[in-house]
C-alpha angles and dihedrals in degrees: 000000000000114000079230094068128082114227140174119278119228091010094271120140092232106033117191088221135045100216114191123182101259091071095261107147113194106186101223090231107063099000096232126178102233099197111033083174099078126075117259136199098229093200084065093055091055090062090048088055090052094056082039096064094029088062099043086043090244102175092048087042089055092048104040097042077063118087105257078219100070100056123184108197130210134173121217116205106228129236136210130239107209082098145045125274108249138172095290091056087051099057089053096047091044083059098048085048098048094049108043085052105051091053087044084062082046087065102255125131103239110184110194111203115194114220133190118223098222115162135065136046100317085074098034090055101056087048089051092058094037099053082034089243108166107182139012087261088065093047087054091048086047087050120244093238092070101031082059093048092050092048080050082060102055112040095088088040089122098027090116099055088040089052082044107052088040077056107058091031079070095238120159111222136133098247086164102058091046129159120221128200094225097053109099100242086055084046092045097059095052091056089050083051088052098044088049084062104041084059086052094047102241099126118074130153115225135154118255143158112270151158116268125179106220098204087062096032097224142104123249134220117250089255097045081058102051091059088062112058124132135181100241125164116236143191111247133176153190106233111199111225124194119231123212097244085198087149133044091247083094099021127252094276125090114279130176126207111212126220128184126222131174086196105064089169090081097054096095083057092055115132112147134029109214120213130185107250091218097042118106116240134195143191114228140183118234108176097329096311117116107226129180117209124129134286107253090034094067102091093051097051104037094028115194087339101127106251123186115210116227114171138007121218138159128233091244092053087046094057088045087059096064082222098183117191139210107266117247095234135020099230101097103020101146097051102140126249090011159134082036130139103248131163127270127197088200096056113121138165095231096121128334128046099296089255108103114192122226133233103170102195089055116061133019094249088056104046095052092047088054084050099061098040089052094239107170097240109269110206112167095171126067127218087271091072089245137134113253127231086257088071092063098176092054107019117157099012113130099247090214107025109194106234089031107039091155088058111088089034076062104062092037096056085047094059094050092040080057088053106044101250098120123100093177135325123224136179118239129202102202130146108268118201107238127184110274110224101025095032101224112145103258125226128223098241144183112233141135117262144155120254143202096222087236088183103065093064097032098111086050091049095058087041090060096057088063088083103047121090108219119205103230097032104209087074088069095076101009118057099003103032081045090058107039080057098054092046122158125189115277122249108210114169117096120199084223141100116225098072141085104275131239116266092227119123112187128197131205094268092049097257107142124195118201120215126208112179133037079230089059091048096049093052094048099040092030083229128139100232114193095160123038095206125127099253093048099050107030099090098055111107128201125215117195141169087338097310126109115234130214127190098231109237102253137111130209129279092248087219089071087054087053093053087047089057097107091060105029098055086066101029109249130229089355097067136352089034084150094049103043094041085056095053107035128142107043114248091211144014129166129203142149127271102264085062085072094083097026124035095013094047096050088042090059094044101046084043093050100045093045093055093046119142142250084032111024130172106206093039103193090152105272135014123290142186116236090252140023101197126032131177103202107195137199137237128274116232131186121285079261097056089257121132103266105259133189094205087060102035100227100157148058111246108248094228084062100053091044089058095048100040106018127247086269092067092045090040085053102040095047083046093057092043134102082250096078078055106059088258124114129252146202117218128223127187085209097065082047087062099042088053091052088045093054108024120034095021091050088049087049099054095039079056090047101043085052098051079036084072105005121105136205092262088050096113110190111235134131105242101122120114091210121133095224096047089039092061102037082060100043079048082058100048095052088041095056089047090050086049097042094046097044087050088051086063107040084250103142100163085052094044097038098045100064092051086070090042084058100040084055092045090049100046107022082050130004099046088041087044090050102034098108088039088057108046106036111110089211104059094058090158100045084043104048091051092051084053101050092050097053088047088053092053097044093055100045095043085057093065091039092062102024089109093054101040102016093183099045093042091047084044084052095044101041083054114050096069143304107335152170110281096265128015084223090072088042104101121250100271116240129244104257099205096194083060079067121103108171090174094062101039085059100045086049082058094054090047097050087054089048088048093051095047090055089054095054102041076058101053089046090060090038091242105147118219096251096066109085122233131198099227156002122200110208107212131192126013108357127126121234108259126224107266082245091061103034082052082061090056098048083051105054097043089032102239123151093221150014118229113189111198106186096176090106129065100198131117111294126284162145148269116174119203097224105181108123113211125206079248096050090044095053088047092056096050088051092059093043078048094051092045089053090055107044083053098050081047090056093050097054092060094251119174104240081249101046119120124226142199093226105202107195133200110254102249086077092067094086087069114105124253093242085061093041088058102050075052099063088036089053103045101030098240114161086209146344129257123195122213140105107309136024101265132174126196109185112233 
């Protein structure tokens, strides 16, 4: 075995010792750190403390020794596993772990549930390239029995690394006892959900304009369309159409009216041009040629061409006029009630000519324009995004390739061009909807879908999002409260195979039944039904009251399986209905951004209708939304602001950083960044390094430096007066109330930042400050009540930041005395307000500043610290410090006295006495002396207790004895040799 891994020692199962090659012995029952003293790896005792809680059963320790009656509920997004886990994964993981442990240490029973998104394109995609299956026709010839089980097959493909990398990230949540959203009881659930909201008549079918994407042959919903917008440049054109000048309103000769599209490709589907009714129009001559656009749109159509107005009109007395026009292309020339000028609500003059040309069966304007002037739909592209037969000159051409968007508008601007129909081409850079998961441009189409009626609970909806406390805030009525405003009903049936299927069973005559249960199917079709998927249940048939029933084809929207997350993970109402009713809603959920507008979205719809009164079906007593507190995160981007890609290698594997730094460093530094806030981030590996530097390397060897003197009567309590230990407590105290209070609110950046204040604090003052109090043998009382305070801090500071660095904070806690079996069951300790002292917090300020100032005044006059000086006058506004804590001054520059001069009133500073006596300068060769000797003590391997025979050039035998003595105080040698070089022997 690998002297990296830790093994049993002596072969038990439950071995007493963790023994790892390097010699690092961790006794199982408190998980002490014999030998503070050797350099460790700390990556490697994380993954000591991960054997360590997965043998005492930390995590379900953490969640039983918790009342069952005080729940604290939390939802966890699932992923899914047909990819690797990367940072963005991390963050959010970081941020489920973070919360559910801190109100574990409040007292409250949190149980954390892992769940598998399972269903939808995602997973269809990855079979279609990998069985080389290009279009729904093929999935149908490969059979969609076997393209589902083989789907089936793939969704967990990655589920070990992910269980892996949550793992080692040191995250606590239940991965055996997972749910997935293709099990039936999962299933189950979100057809109880639909059928809740057939019998409230939520649920209709229509047909609407919508986006569709045509790769994967199936509509999308309108926040499915908002992930997947790109900037693309486009070809777009203004098309001439001539009018029938069939009255003397435009004059007898030919006259075109000019309408602009950035979708040529919907040209051949034209049928109507749509005017405002109160917009001015003109007819003007362009070289000899008559054109009607309006009035303010002139210049940017015909630019510095000289144009000649003719006539004035406005748009109202256009459309009285039953002006008709001569269509763009033959192809559907008869259509009935056509090719006519009618008005148009929507009509601006933003951009284009103010003539908008219609396409009824692309765009919801448009559709619904076609609707109420009684135009037979003319749809003149299939599903497929391809031309039909109808379209002679381009059938069959996809009307939006992917790779090549510009290519059909191409052609299509080249046959009117041919034909005269063109006024000017430009290109257009504009943001194009694309599918989200398989990146084909999408198209605004007219198809049949069924629907959540969204509107009618709109108000209720918005109403809903007053309770919820949104980190950051600004989400609240920004992204999300913009949104819930703006809601549209929700289409949720997907053409497509790998899904939970609609409910709907539909008879000859159009009469449809829902069903909400397995139980419910298998009375009405007398089958056995073990698996709700498409190819297992499409074949049962249901005969009722003399009519034949057929399950429609389609399969769910998954984001309404993910909506339907809270019930279907117990199985509600199935099972669990207690439980679930106790602890719902969830007190907290975190995603990133884009579930705005997706799971967070569905989960308050679905909430909200379900608990809709006056007939509600989760009746908790009002309605509720599905959560009350949400951290919403950003996305993690390359140290150079690019989106992190495999193919460029921009980016440090996380594997790979966690080796080198520990989980701890990564967990602290993503937890202080702009990504726990919604914003986006670039990562460095350097900043890694510099939180692990200053963070968990400074709290190891705090933890170290204090089991480096402290013995086994050595009881951790904050009882010293002095002023050291007086001021790191009163730190604690304000930092646990920073932390406390941050954490009250979701607030992670506010909670996590002070915890590295303190740790500075802690290590960069208090244990430099109280190094000679510490280690002196005697001064066994000065030093035993050092000792006890830092004890004291140290394990209390270990609870204070065991959410945020789990190992560290286990390593802290398992070594500062006998304790519970984790730091992570202990309770969150409470802020002890007599332990405050404001005053001298203030006044250590004061000191530090002063402190700082000394030390640069020195460097300024190039005498080094060491060097005693006699004095330091402290000018300008400064107040006059306490003598314990000027004495800590004098310490810590190494001057002999403090001088405070408040004649002047100026900004604080500082005036150095620099005259060096025989006596300072000896002083000061004595220090250097004494630095030279504790590291070559050091060198040398001594036990901090271990006594020497020192043996000293003779140049040093014109110090005094005084000096000599202090020597042999301060460097425990038992006596002094004299000879060439400074030696040591250990005795």
């Amino acid at each position: 075995m690998s002297p990296n891994v830790w093994e049993n020692q002596g072969g038990t199962t439950e071995p007493s010792v963790l023994a790892r090659g390097d010699g690092f012995l961790l006794p199982m029952k408190h998980f002490c750190v014999d030998d503070f003293q050797k350099k460790v790896e700390y990556p490697k005792l994380e993954e000591a403390v991960l054997e360590y809680w997965e043998k005492t059963h930390a995590f379900e320790e953490s969640v039983t020794s918790r009342p069952s009656d005080k729940p604290y509920h939390f939802y966890d997004g699932p992923p899914f596993a047909t990819g690797l886990p990367h940072y963005g994964h991390i963050v959010a993981s970081v941020m489920k772990d973070v919360v559910p442990r801190y109100w574990t240490m409040k007292g409250y029973r949190v149980e954390r549930k892992w769940g598998w998104d399972c269903h939808g394109l995602p997973v269809e995609n990855i079979l279609e390239k990998e069985l080389n299956l290009k279009t729904k026709k093929d999935i149908i010839e490969y059979g969609v029995d076997r393209f589902n089980e083989a789907c089936r097959a793939t969704v967990l493909r990655y589920a070990t690394e992910w269980k892996k990398t949550i793992r080692r990230i040191g995250r606590w949540v239940d991965m055996e006892n997972d749910y997935k959203t293709m099990d039936p009881p999962f299933m189950e659930s979100v057809w109880w959900v639909f059928k809740e909201l057939w019998d409230k008549g939520l649920i209709y079918k229509d047909y609407k304009a919508m986006h569709i994407c045509p790769r994967c042959v199936t509509p999308l919903s309108n926040f499915e369309v908002t992930q997947g917008y790109k900037d693309i440049t486009d070809i777009s054109v203004y098309a001439r159409f001539a009018l029938h000048t069939n009255n003397d309103a435009l004059g007898s000769e030919p006259v075109f009216a000019v309408a602009w599209t950035t979708t040529p490709w919907t040209l051949p589907g034209n049928v109507l041009l749509a005017v405002g009714n109160e917009i001015s129009y003109v007819v003007v001559q362009v070289e000899n040629t008559r054109y009607f656009v309006a009035k303010d749109r002139v210049k940017a159509v015909f630019g510095d061409a000289d144009v000649k107005v003719e006539k004035t009109i406005s748009g109202s007395q256009l459309v009285g006029m039953d002006m008709t026009y001569e269509p763009l292309f033959p192809y559907f020339a008869d259509t009935e009630h056509a090719f006519r000028v009618v008005s148009g609500d929507f009509v601006t003059l933003d951009e284009g000519t103010g003539i908008v040309h219609i396409a009824p069966a692309f765009g919801e304007n448009d559709y619904t324009l076609g609707k109420r002037e009684q135009i037979p739909l003319v749809q003149h592209v299939t599903m497929e995004g391809k031309f039909t037969a109808d379209v002679v000159d381009f059938a069959g051409l996809e009307v939006k390739p992917k790779g090549y968007p510009t290519k059909t508008d191409m052609a299509i601007v080249a046959f009117l061009e041919s034909q005269g129909k063109v006024v000017k081409t430009e290109k257009i850079t504009h943001s194009y909807p694309h599918c989200w998961r398989c990146d084909t441009p999408l198209l605004n189409y007219a198809t049949s879908s069924w629907f959540v009626a969204v509107t009618k609970i709109k108000e209720t909806l918005i109403a809903n999002n007053e309770p919820i406390t949104w980190v950051p805030s600004h989400m609240k009525e920004g992204r999300f409260g913009q949104w819930l405003a703006g809601a549209r009903d929700w289409a949720i049936s997907r053409s497509r195979y790998w899904g939970t299927p609609l409910p709907i069973w539909e008879s000859d005559d159009g009469s449809y039944l829902c069903v909400g249960s397995i139980e419910e199917l298998e009375l009405l079709t007398g089958k056995k039904v073990t698996d709700l998927h498409k190819h297992k249940i499409d074949n049962l048939i249901i005969q009722k009251e003399g009519k034949t029933y057929k399950r429609i084809p389609d399969v769910l929207d998954c984001w309404f399986e993910s909506g339907s997350m809270p019930y279907g993970q117990m199985h509600f109402p199935f099972e669990n209905k207690e439980k679930f009713l106790s602890s719902y809603p969830a007190q907290f959920i975190a995603e990133g951004q884009d579930q705005t507008r997706g799971w967070f979205y569905t989960l308050h719809v679905l909430a909200t209708a379900l608990t809709k009164h006056p007939h509600p079906s989760i009746d908790v007593g009002k309605e509720v939304p599905a959560f009350y507190n949400v951290i919403v995160n950003g996305i993690v981007l390359a140290e150079d602001g690019k989106k992190m890609s495999k193919r460029l290698k921009n980016y440090p594997d996380p594997e790979e950083v966690i080796a080198k730094y520990g989980a701890d460093a990564l967990r602290y530094y993503l937890l202080t960044q702009p990504v726990m806030e919604a914003e986006s981030m670039n990562f460095s590996e350097k900043d890694v390094r510099d939180t692990y530097n200053k963070i968990v390397n400074a709290l190891w060897n705090s933890l170290s430096f204090y089991r480096l003197y402290a013995t086994d009567d050595i009881h951790p309590k904050p009882t010293s007066h002095h002023p050291l230990d007086r001021w790191i407590i009163s730190r604690l105290q304000h930092t646990l109330q920073a932390v406390t209070q941050a954490m009250e609110t979701y607030c992670l950046v506010d909670a996590t930042r002070p915890l590295g204040e303190f740790v500075t604090d802690l290590s960069g003052w208090y244990i430099r400050r109280s190094r000679d109090r510490m280690k002196h043998d005697q001064m066994q009382d000065v030093s035993r009540v050092a000792l006890e305070t830092l004890g004291y801090v140290l394990e209390t500071f270990s609870q204070l930041c065991a959410p945020f660095i789990p190992f560290l904070s286990e390593l802290i806690y398992q070594n500062t005395g006998e304790r519970k079996s984790s730091v992570h069951i202990n309770r969150w300790p409470t802020v002890e307000t007599s332990l405050i002292d404001d005053q001298l917090e203030l006044q250590m300020n004061e000191a530090r500043l002063i402190v700082e100032k000394i030390l640069s005044v020195r460097k300024a006059v190039s005498i080094p610290v060491r060097q005693p000086l006699a004095s330091a006058t402290i000018l300008g506004n400064s107040q006059q410090l306490p003598d314990e804590l000027v004495s800590i001054i004098c310490d810590e520059t190494n001057i002999k006295a403090i001088v405070w001069d408040k004649a002047h009133d100026d900004a604080l500073s500082v005036q150095l006495d620099t005259t060096i006596t025989k006596e300072l300068a000896e002083e000061g060769r004595l220090r250097e002396l004494i630095r030279m000797v504790q590291g070559a003590r050091k060198e040398a391997g001594c036990s901090v207790n271990a006594r020497i025979v020192l043996t000293l050039p003779a140049e040093y035998k014109t110090l005094s004895e005084q000096s000599l003595s202090k020597l042999k105080t301060e460097t425990l040698s038992d006596d002094i040799l004299w000879g060439d070089l400074l030696k040591l022997s250990i005795r």
